[in-house]
mmCIF file of the N, C-alpha and C atoms, coordinates in Angstrom:
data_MODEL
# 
_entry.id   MODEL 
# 
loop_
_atom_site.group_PDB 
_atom_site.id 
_atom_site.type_symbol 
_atom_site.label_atom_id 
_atom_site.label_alt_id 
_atom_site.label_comp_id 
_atom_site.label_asym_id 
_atom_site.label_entity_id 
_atom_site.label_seq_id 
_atom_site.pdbx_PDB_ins_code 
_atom_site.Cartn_x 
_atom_site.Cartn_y 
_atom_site.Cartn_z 
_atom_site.occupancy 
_atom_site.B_iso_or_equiv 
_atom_site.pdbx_formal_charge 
_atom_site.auth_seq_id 
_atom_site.auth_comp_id 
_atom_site.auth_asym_id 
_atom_site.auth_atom_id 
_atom_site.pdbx_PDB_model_num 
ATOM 1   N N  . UNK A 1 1  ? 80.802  68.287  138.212 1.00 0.00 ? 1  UNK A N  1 
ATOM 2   C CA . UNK A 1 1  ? 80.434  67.382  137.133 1.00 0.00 ? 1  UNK A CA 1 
ATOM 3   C C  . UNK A 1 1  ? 79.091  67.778  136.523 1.00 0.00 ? 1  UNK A C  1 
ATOM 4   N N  . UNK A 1 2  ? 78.159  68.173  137.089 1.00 0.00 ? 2  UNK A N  1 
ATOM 5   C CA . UNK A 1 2  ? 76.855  68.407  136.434 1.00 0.00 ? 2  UNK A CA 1 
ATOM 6   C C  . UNK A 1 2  ? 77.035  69.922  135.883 1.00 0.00 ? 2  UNK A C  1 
ATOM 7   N N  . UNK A 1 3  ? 78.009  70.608  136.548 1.00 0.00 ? 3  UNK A N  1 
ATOM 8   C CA . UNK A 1 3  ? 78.156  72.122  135.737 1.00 0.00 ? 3  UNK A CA 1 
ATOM 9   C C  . UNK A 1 3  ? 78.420  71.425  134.048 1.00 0.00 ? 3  UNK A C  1 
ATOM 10  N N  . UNK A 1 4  ? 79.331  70.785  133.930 1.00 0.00 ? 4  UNK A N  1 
ATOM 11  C CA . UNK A 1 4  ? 79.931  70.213  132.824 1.00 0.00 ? 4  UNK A CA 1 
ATOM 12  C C  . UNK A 1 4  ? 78.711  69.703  131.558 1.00 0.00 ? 4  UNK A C  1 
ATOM 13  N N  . UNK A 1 5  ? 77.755  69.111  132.615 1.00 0.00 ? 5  UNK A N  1 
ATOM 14  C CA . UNK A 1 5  ? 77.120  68.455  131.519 1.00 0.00 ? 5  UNK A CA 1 
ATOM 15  C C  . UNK A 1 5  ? 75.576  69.350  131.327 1.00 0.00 ? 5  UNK A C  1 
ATOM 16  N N  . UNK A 1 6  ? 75.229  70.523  132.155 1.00 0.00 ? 6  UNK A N  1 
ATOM 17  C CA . UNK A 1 6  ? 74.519  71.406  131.959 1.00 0.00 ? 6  UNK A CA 1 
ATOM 18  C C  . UNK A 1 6  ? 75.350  72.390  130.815 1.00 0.00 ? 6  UNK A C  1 
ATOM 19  N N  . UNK A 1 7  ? 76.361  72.532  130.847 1.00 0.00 ? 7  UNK A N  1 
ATOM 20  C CA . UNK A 1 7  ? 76.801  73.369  129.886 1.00 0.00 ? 7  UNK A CA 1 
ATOM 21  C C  . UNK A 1 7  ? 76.957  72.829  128.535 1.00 0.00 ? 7  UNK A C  1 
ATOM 22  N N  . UNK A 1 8  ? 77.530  71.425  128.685 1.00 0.00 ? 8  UNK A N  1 
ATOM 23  C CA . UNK A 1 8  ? 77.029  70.426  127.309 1.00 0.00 ? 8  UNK A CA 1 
ATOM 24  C C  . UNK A 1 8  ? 76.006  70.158  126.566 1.00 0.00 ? 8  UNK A C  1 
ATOM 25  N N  . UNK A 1 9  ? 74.737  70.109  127.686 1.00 0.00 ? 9  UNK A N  1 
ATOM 26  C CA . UNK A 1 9  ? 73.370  70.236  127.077 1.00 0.00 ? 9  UNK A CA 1 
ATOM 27  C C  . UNK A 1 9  ? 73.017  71.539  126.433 1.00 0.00 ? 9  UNK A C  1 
ATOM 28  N N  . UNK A 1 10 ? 73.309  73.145  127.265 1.00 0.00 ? 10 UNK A N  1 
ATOM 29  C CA . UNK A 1 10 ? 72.790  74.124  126.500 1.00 0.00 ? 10 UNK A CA 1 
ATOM 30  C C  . UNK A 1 10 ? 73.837  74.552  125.645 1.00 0.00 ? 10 UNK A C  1 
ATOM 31  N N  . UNK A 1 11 ? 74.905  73.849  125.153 1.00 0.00 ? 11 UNK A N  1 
ATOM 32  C CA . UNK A 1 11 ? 75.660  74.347  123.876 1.00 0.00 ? 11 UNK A CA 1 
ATOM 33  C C  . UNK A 1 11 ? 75.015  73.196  122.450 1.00 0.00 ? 11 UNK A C  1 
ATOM 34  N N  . UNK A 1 12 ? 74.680  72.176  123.018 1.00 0.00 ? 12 UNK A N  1 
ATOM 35  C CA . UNK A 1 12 ? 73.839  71.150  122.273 1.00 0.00 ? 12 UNK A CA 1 
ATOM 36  C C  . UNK A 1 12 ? 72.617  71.789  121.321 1.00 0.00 ? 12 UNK A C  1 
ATOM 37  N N  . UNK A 1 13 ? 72.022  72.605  122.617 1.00 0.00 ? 13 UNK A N  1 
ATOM 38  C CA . UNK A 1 13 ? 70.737  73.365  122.296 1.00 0.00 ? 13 UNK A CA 1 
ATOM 39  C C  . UNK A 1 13 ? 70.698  74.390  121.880 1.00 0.00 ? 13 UNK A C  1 
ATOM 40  N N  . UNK A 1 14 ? 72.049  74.954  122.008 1.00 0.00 ? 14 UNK A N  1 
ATOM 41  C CA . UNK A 1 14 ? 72.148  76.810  121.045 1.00 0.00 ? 14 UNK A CA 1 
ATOM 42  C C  . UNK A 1 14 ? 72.483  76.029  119.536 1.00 0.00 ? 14 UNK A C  1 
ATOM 43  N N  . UNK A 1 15 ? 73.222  74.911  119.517 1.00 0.00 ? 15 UNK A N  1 
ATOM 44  C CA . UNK A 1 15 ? 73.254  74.305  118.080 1.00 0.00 ? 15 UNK A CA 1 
ATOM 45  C C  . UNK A 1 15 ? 72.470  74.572  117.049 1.00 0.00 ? 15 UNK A C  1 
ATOM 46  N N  . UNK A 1 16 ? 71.986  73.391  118.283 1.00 0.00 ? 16 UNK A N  1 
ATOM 47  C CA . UNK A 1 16 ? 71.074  72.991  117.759 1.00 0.00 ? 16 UNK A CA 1 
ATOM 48  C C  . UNK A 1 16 ? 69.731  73.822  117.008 1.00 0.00 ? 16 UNK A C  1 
ATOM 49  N N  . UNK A 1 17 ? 69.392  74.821  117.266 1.00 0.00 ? 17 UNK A N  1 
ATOM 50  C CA . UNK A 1 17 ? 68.485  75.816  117.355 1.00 0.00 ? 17 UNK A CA 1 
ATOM 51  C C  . UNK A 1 17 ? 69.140  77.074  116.319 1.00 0.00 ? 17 UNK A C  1 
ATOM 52  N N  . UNK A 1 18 ? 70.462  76.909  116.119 1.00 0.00 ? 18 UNK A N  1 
ATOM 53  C CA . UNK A 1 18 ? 71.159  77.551  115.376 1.00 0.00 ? 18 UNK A CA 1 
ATOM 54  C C  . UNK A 1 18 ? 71.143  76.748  113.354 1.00 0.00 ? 18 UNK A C  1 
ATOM 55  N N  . UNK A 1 19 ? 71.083  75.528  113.493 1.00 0.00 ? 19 UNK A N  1 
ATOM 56  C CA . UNK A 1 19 ? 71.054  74.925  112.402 1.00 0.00 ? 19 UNK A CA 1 
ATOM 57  C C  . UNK A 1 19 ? 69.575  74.963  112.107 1.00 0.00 ? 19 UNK A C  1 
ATOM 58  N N  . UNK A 1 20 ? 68.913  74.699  112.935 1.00 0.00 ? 20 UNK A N  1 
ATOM 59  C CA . UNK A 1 20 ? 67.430  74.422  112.615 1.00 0.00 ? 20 UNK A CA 1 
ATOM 60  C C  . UNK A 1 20 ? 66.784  75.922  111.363 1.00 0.00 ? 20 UNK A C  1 
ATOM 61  N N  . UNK A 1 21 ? 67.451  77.416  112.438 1.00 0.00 ? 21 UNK A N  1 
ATOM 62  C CA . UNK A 1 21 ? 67.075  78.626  111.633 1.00 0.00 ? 21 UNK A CA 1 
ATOM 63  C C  . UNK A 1 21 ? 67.940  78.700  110.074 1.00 0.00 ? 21 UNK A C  1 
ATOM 64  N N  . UNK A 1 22 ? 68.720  77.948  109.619 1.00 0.00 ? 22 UNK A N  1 
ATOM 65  C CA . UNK A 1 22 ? 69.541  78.111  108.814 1.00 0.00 ? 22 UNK A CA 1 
ATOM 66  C C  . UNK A 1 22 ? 69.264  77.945  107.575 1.00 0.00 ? 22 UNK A C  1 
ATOM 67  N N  . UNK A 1 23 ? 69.405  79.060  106.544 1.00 0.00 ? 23 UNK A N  1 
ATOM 68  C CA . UNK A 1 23 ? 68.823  78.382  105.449 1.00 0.00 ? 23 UNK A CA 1 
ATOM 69  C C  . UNK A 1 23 ? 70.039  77.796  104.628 1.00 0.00 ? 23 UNK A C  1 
ATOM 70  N N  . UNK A 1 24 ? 71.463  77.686  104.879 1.00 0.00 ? 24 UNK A N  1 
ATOM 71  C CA . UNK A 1 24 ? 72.022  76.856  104.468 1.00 0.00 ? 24 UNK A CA 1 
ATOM 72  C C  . UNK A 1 24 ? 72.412  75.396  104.822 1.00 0.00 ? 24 UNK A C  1 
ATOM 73  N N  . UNK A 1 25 ? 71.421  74.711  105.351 1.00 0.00 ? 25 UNK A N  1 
ATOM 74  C CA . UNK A 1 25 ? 71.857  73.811  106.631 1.00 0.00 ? 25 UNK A CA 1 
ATOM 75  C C  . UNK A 1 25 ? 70.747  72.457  105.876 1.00 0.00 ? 25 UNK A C  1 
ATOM 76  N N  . UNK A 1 26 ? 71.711  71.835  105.060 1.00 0.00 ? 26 UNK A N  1 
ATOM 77  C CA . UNK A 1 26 ? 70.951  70.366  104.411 1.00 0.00 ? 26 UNK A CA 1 
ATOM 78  C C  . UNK A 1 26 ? 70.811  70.704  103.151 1.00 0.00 ? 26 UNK A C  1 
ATOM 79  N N  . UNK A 1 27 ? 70.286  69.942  102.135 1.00 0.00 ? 27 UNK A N  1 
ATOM 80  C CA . UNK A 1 27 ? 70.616  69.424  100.757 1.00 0.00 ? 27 UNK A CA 1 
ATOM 81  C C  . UNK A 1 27 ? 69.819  69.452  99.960  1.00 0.00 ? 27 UNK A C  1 
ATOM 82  N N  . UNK A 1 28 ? 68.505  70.442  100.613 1.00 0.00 ? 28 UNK A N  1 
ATOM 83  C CA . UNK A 1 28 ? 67.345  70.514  99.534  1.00 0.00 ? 28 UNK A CA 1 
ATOM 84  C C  . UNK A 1 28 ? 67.617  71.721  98.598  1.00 0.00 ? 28 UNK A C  1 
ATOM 85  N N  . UNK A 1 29 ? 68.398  72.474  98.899  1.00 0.00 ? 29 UNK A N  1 
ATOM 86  C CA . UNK A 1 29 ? 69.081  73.516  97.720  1.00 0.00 ? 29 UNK A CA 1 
ATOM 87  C C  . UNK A 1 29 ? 69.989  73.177  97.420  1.00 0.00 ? 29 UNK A C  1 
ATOM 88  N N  . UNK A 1 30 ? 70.430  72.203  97.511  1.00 0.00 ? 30 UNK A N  1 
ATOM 89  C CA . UNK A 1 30 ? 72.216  71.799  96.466  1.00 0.00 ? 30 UNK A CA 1 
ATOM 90  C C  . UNK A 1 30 ? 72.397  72.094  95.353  1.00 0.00 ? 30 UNK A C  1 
ATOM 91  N N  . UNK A 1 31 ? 71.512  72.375  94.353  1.00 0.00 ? 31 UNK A N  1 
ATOM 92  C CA . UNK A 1 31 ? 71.529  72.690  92.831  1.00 0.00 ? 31 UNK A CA 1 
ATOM 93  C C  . UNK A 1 31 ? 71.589  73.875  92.872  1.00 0.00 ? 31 UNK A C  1 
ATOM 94  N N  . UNK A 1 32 ? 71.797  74.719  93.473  1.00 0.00 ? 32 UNK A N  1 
ATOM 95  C CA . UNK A 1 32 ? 71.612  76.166  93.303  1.00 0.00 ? 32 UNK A CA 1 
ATOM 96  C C  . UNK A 1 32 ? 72.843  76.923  91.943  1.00 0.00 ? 32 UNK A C  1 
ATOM 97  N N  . UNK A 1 33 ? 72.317  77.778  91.582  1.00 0.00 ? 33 UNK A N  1 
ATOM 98  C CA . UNK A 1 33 ? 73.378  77.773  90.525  1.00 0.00 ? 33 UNK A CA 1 
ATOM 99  C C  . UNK A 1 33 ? 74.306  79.289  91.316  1.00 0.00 ? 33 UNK A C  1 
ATOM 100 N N  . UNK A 1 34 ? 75.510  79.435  90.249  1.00 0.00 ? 34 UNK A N  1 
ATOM 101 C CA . UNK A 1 34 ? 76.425  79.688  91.363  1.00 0.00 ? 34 UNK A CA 1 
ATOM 102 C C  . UNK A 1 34 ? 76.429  81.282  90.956  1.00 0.00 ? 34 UNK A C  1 
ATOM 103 N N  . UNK A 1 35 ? 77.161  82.182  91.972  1.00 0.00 ? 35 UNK A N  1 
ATOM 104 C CA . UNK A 1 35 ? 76.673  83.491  92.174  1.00 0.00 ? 35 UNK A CA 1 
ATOM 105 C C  . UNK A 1 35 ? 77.781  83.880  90.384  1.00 0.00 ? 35 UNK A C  1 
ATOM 106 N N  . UNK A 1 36 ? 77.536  85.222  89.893  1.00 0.00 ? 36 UNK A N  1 
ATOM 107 C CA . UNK A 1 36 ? 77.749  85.725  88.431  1.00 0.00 ? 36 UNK A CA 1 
ATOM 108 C C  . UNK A 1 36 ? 78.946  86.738  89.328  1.00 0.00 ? 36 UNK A C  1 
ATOM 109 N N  . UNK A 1 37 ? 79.944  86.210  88.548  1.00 0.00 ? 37 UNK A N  1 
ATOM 110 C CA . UNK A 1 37 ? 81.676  87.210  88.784  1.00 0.00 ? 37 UNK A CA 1 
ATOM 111 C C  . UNK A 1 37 ? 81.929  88.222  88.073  1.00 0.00 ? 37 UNK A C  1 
ATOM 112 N N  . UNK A 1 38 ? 82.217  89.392  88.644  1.00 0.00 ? 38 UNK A N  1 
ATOM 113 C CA . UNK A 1 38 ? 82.044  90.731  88.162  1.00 0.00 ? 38 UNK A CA 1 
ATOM 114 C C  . UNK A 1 38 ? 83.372  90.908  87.473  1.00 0.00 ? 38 UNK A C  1 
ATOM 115 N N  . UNK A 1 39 ? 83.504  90.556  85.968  1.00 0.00 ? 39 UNK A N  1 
ATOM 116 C CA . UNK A 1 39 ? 84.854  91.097  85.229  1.00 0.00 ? 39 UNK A CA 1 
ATOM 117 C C  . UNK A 1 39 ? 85.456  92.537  85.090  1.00 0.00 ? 39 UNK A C  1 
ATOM 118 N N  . UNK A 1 40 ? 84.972  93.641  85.617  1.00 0.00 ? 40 UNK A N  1 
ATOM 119 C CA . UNK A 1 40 ? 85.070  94.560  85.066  1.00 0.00 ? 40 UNK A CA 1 
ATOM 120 C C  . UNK A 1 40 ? 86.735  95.411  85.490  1.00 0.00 ? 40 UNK A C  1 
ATOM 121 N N  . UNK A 1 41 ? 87.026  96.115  84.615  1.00 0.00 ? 41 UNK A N  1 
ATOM 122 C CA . UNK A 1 41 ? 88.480  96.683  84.933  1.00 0.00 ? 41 UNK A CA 1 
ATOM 123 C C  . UNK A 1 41 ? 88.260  97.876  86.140  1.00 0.00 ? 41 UNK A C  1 
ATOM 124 N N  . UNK A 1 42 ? 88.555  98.355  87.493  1.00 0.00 ? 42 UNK A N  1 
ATOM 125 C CA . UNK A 1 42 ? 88.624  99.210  87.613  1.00 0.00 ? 42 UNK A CA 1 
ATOM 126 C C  . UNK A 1 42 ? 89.096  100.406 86.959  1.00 0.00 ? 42 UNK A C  1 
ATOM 127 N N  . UNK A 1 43 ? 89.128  101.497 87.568  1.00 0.00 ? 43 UNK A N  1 
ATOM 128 C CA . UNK A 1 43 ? 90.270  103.002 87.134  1.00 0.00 ? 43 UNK A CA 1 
ATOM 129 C C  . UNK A 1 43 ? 91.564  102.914 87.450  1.00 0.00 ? 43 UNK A C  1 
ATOM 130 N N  . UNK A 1 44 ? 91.509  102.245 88.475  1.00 0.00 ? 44 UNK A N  1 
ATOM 131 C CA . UNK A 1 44 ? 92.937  102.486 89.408  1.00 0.00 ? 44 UNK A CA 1 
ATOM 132 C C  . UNK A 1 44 ? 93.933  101.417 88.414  1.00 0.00 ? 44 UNK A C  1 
ATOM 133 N N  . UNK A 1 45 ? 92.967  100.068 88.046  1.00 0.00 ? 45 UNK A N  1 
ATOM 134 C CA . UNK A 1 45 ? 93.826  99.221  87.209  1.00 0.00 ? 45 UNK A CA 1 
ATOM 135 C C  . UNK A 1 45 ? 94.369  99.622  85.916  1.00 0.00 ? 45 UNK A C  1 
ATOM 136 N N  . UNK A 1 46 ? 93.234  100.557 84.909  1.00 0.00 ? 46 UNK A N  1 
ATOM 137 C CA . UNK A 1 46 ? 93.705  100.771 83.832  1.00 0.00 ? 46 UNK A CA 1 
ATOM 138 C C  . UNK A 1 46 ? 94.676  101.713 83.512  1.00 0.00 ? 46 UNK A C  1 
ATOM 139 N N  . UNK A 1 47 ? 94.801  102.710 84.760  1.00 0.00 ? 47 UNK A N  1 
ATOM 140 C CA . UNK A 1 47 ? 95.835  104.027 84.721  1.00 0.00 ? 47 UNK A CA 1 
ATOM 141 C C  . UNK A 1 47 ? 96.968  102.888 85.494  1.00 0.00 ? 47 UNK A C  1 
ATOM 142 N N  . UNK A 1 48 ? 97.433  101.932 85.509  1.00 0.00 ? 48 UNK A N  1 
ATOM 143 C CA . UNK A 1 48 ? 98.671  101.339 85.673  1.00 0.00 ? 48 UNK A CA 1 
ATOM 144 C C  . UNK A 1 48 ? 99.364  100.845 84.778  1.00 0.00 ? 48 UNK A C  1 
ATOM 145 N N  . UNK A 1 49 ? 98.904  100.888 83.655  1.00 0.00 ? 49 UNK A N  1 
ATOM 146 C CA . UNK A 1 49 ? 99.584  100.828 82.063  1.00 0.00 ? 49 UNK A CA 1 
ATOM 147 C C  . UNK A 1 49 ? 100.852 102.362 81.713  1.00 0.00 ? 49 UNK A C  1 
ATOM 148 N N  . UNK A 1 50 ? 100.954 102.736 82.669  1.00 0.00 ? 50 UNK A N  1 
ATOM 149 C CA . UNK A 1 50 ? 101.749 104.481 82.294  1.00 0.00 ? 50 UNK A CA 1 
ATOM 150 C C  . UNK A 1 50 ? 102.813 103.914 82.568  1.00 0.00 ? 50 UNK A C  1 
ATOM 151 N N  . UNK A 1 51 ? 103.980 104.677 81.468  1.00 0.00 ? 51 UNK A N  1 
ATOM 152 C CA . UNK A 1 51 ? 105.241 104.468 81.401  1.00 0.00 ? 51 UNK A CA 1 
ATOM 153 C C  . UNK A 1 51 ? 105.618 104.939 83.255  1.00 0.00 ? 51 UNK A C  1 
ATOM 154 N N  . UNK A 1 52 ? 106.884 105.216 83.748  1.00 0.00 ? 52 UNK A N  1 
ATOM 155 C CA . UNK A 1 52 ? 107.384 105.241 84.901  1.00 0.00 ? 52 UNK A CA 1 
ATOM 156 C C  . UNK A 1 52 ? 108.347 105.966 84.679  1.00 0.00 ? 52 UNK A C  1 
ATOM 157 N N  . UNK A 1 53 ? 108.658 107.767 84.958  1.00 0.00 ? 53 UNK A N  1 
ATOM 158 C CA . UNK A 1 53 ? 109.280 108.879 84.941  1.00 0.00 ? 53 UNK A CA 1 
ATOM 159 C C  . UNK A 1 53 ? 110.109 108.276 85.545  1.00 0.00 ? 53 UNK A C  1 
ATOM 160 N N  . UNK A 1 54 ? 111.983 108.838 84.994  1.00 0.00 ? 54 UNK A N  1 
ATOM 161 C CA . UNK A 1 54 ? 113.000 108.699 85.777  1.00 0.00 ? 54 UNK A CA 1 
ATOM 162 C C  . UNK A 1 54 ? 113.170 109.598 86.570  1.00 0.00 ? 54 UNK A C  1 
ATOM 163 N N  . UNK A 1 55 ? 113.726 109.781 87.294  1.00 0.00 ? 55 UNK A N  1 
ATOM 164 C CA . UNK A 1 55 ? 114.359 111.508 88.597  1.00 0.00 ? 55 UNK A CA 1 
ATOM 165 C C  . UNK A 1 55 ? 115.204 111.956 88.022  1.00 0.00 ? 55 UNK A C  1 
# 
């Protein structure tokens, strides 16, 4: 029984210690504006416009 609750406490405390370093962890950056989506065509996409040779 105390294995149980020693292991409860230091998973509590790796958490815990895990959120604390976090810089996404709470609501003082919520406004952040959002990351810029890269439109661009690859090569591989635009050479897939080719007709399709019969055998």
């Amino acid at each position: 029984m105390t294995k149980i609750a020693l292991t409860a406490a230091a998973i509590l405390v790796a958490t815990g210690t895990a959120f604390a370093g976090s810089d996404n962890y709470g609501s003082a950056n919520a406004n952040q504006p959002a990351v810029a989506v890269d439109h661009s065509i690859t090569a591989s996409v635009s050479k897939s416009t080719q007709t399709v040779q019969a055998p």
